[in-house]
N, C-alpha and C positions, 0 to 999 in steps of 0.2 A: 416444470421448471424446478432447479432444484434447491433446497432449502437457501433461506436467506436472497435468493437473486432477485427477486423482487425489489425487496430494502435499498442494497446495490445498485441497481438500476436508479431506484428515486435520487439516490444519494449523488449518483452521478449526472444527473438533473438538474440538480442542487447548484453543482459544482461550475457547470456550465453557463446558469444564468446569471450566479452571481460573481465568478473571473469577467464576464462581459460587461457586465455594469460595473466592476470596478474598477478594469483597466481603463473605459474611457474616463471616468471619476478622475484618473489617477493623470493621465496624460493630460486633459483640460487642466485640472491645478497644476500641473507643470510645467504647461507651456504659459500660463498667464502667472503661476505666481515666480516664474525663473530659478526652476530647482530641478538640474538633471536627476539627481536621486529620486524624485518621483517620475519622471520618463523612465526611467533605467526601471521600475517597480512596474510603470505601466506596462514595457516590454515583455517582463514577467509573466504579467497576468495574461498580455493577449495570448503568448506560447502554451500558457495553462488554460488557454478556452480553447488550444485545438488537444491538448491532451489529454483534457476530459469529453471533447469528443471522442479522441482515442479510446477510453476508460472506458467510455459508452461501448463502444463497438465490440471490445473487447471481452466486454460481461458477456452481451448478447450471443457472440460465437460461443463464449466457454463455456454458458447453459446450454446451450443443444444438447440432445439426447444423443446416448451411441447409438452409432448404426453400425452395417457391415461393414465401412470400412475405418473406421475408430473404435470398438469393442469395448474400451475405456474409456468415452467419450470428446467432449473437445476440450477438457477442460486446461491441458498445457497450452494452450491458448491465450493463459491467464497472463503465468508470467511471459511471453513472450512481446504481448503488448506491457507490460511491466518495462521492458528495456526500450523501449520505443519512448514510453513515456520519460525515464531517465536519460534517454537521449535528447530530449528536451529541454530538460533541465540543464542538461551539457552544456548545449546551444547556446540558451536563455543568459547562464552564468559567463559564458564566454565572450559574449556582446555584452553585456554589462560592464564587464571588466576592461575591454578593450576600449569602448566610449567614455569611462570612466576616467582614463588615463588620458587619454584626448581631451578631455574636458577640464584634465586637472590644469593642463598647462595653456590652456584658454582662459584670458581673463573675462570676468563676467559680473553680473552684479548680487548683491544678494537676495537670497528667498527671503520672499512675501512672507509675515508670521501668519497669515492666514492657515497657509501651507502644514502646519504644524497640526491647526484644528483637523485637517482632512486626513492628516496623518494619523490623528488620533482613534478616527471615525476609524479606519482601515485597519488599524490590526487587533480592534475591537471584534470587529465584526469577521474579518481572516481567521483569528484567532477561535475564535466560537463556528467559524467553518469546518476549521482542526477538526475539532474535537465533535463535533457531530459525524463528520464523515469515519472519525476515526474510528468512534465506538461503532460505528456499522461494518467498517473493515474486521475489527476483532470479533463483532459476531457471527459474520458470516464466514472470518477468514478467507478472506480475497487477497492477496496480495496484491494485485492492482489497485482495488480501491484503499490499501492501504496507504502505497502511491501516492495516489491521489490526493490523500490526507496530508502527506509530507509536502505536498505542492502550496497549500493553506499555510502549513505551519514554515515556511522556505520563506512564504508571499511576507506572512506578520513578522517574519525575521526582517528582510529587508526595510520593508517599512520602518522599523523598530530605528534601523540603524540608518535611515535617512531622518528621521525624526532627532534623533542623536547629532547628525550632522548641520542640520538646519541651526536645531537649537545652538548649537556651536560658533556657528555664521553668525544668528541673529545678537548672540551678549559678547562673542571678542570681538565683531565689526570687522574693518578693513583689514584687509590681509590674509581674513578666514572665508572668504568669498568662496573656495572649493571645495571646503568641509563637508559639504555634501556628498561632493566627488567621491570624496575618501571615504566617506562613509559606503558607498555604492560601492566602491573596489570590494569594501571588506565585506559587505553583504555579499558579493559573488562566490569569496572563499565558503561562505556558510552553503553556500545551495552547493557548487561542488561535495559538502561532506554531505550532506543531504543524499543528493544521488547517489554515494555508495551506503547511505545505510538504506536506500530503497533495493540495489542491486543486489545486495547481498543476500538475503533471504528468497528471492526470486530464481538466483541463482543457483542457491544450492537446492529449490523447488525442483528448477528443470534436469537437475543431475541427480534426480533422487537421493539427497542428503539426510539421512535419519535425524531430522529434528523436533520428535514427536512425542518427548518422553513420559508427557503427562498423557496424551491418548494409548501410548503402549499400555502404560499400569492400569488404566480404565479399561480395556479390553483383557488383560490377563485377569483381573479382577472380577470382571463379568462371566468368562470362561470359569474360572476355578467355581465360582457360586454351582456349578451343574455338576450332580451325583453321574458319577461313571468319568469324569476329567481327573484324572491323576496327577496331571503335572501340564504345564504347557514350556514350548519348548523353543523356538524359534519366533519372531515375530515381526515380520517387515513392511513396512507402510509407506506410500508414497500418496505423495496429494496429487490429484489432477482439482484444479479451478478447486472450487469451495467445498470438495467433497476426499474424502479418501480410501484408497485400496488397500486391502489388508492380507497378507497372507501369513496361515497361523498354524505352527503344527502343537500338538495335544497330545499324549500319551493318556491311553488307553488300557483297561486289563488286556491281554495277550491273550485270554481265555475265552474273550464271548466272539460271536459269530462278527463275518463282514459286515451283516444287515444290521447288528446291535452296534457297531461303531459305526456306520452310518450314519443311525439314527441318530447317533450321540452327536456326532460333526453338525449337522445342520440343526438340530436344537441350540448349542451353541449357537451360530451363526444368528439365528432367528433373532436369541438371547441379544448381541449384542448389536444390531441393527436396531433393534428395538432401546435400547438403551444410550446405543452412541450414532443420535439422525444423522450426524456429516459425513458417516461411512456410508460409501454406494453400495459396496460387496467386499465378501470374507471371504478366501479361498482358504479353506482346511485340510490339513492332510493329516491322518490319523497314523502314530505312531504306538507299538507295542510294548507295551511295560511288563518284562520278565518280572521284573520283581516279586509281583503278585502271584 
């Protein structure tokens, strides 16, 4: 399995048992304290307990090992469940917003202050889902599970601004009975911007986008350290799943034999496998330096 997938995996564990217990959490106090902004939150989370299933599923294929017929192995797998999960969020925001609007112009009564407490509980505890899943997204560099983290931080957004809503209802009284509503409407716009900042990184993953600047200089860095490397010269990288592919050309004296730039290329490579774990493999092509 490859570095970090383990962590990922728990993480997305994580993810799953507590969207489930919170969306009923959230749907019970919303049906008894009379506040669509937390139904509308509830809907969220249950959409978010099938796309951390998705998250699940999606680790597990993209650590598989290559075989013959993936050579690279499965690891675009990652973000492609990446857009499945933002298609979710789609969804999620889309029915929000549309029941929202429905609701505004239904008269209704006000949210229970109870409603508030629960609110408070929730994006305590969303918000500290954030940020654990997220630091495992940045160590392992998943971008699904990074996703997934956006899906917590999306959850304590909405909350936030039903919580904003309620309080609204409960100190103007009559007249502000749908402030909730509107709070819900405006939560939906948040999770829209959400999904394109999930999309976009995934996206330029699946199109091999050179956004890698800090591992380029760590690999040319490591190269140069090795007696017989002159200059390195091209360097292009793409990620598959939590791992990346490198190909790297090097200049070489012009003057020593094939076998002695050989030997040089895969010393390198050795060199920065050994120094950069989330690289699967370095393809080198050895380039001749007249200079010399």
């Amino acid at each position: 399995m490859q570095p970090g997938a383990r962590e990922a995996i728990k993480a997305s564990y994580l993810s799953i048992a507590g969207n489930a217990f919170l969306a009923a959490a959230k749907f019970i106090t919303g049906v008894f304290g009379n506040s669509y902004a937390l139904i509308a939150d509830a809907i969220e989370s249950t959409t978010d307990v099938f796309s951390s299933i998705l998250v699940l599923i999606g680790l597990r294929y993209a650590t598989k090992p290559a075989d013959d017929n993936h050579p690279y192995g499965h690891g675009k797998a990652e973000p492609l469940f990446t857009f499945i999960v933002v298609g979710f969020l789609i969804v999620s925001a889309t029915i929000i917003a549309y029941e929202s609007i429905e609701n505004i112009n239904t008269p209704h009564e006000v949210p229970e202050p109870y409603t508030l407490l629960v609110l408070a509980a929730i994006i305590i505890i969303k918000e500290t889902f954030y940020r654990v899943v997220s630091k495992k997204g940045r160590k392992t560099d998943s971008s699904v599970l990074k996703a997934d983290a956006w899906h917590h931080r999306s959850d304590a957004i909405t909350s936030l601004m039903a919580f904003i809503g309620i309080s609204v209802a409960l100190v103007m009284g009559k007249g502000y009975e749908n402030a909730d509503d509107w709070a819900a409407l405006l939560a939906s716009g948040f999770i829209l911007y959400n999904a394109y900042l999930i999309l976009r990184p995934a996206l330029g993953e699946v199109m091999d986008e050179h956004r890698y600047d800090e591992i380029e200089n760590e690999i040319r860095k490591v190269a140069h350290k090795y007696p017989g490397v002159v200059e390195t010269e091209k360097c292009y990288i793409r990620k598959t799943g939590m791992t990346y592919h490198v190909d790297l050309h090097i200049a070489v004296n012009a003057q020593i034999t094939v076998k002695e730039g050989h030997e040089i290329a895969h010393r390198v490579k050795d060199d920065i496998l050994q120094h950069i774990p989330q690289i699967a493999d370095v393809l080198i092509h050895v380039e001749p330096d007249d200079e010399l």
